[in-house]
N, C-alpha and C positions, 0 to 999 in steps of 0.2 A: 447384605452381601459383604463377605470379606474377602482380601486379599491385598494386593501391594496397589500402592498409589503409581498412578503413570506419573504425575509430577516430581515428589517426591522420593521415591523410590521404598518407603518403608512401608512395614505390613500393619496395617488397618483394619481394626473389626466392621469397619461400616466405612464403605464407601459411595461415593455419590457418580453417579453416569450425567454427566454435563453436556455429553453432546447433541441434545436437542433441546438444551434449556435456551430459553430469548435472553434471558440478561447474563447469559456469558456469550455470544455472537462476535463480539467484538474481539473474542482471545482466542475464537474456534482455529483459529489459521493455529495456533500455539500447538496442536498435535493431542491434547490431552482429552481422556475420556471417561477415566475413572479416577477421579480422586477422593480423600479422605479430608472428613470438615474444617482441617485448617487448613490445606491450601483450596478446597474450595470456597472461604472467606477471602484467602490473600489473592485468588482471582477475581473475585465478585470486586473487591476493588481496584484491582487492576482494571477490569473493563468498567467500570463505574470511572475512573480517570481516562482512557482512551475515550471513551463514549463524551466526556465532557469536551475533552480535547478535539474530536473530532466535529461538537457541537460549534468550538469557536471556530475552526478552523474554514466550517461550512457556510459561517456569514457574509462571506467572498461570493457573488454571482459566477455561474458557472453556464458553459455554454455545452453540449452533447453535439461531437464533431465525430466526422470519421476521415481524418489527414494521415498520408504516409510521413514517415520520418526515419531518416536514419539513424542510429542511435550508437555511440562508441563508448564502452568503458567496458568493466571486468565484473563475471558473476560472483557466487559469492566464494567461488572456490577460488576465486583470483585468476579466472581462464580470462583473456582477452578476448573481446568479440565486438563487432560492429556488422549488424545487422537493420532490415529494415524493419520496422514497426508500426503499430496502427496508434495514432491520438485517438483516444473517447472522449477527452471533455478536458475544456480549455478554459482558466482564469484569468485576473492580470497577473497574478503571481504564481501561478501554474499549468501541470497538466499532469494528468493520468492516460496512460499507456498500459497497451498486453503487449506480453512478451514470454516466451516460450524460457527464459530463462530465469534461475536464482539471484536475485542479487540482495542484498543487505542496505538494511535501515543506514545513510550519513554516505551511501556511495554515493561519486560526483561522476558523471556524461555530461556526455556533447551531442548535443540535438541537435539536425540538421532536417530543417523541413526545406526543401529546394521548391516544391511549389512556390510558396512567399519569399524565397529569399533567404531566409532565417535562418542563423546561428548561433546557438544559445548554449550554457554551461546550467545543469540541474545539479540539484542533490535530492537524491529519495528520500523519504519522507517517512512513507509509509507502503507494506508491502501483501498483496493479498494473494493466495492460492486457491486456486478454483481446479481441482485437479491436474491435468499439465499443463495449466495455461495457468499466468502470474501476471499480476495488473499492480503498475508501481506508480504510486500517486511523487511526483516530482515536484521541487520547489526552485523556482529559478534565482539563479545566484545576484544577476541584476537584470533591471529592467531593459526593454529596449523601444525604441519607435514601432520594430516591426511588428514586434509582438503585441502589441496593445493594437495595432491596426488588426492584425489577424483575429484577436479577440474580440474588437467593436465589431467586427462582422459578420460574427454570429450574432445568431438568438438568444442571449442571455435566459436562462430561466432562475 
């Protein structure tokens, strides 16, 4: 099949349809669906580096929670918003969150889970699109007492 590359934008005798292949998974959120054999090498390695990264990143015990929090900072259009939001799953050094908004990979929030008390400063990390709902894995800027309590009580898996 020819035609233009979604990545790339140039026109291509042969292009590749990437969206149901398993070893690009990891760059699906990236929007792309047909592209042409060298940017579907320069993503095979891209997700080949996310995939590793997300392997180190996964060696942290993780707990599957469902806690309200409120959550303050700006999408990725730079709108301000603080709304509330659901925790899915809690580490020592973070948490992943849905949330109905865009926001960008290095943005910093203030998470405030008032059940436990808790007031914390994140920076996103990583960001996934599951139609309109967006789940932003966060990395906490520093530790704290609460937080590690909140975490030892959960279920670690």
């Amino acid at each position: 099949m020819s035609g233009i590359c979604d990545r790339c934008g140039e026109r291509a005798s042969q292009l590749l349809d990437i969206a149901h292949m398993p070893e690009m998974a990891s760059v699906a959120g990236l929007g792309y669906r047909l592209v042409c054999p060298g940017c579907y090498d320069d993503l095979l390695a891209e997700a080949n580096e996310m995939d590793e990264r997300d392997e180190d990143r996964r060696k942290e015990p993780r707990a599957a929670v469902s806690i309200k929090a409120r959550v303050e900072g700006a999408t990725s259009h730079l709108v301000p918003f603080s709304e509330e939001m659901t925790i899915d799953e809690v580490s020592r050094s973070g948490l992943r969150l849905r949330t109905a908004h865009e926001m960008d990979q290095g943005a910093v929030l203030k998470v405030f889970v008032p059940d436990y008390g808790i007031e914390l400063t994140a920076i996103v990390e990583v960001v996934w699109s599951d139609g309109g709902q967006h789940k932003a894995g966060l990395k906490l800027v520093e530790q704290s007492e609460a937080w590690e309590a909140l975490v030892a009580g959960h279920t670690v898996e």
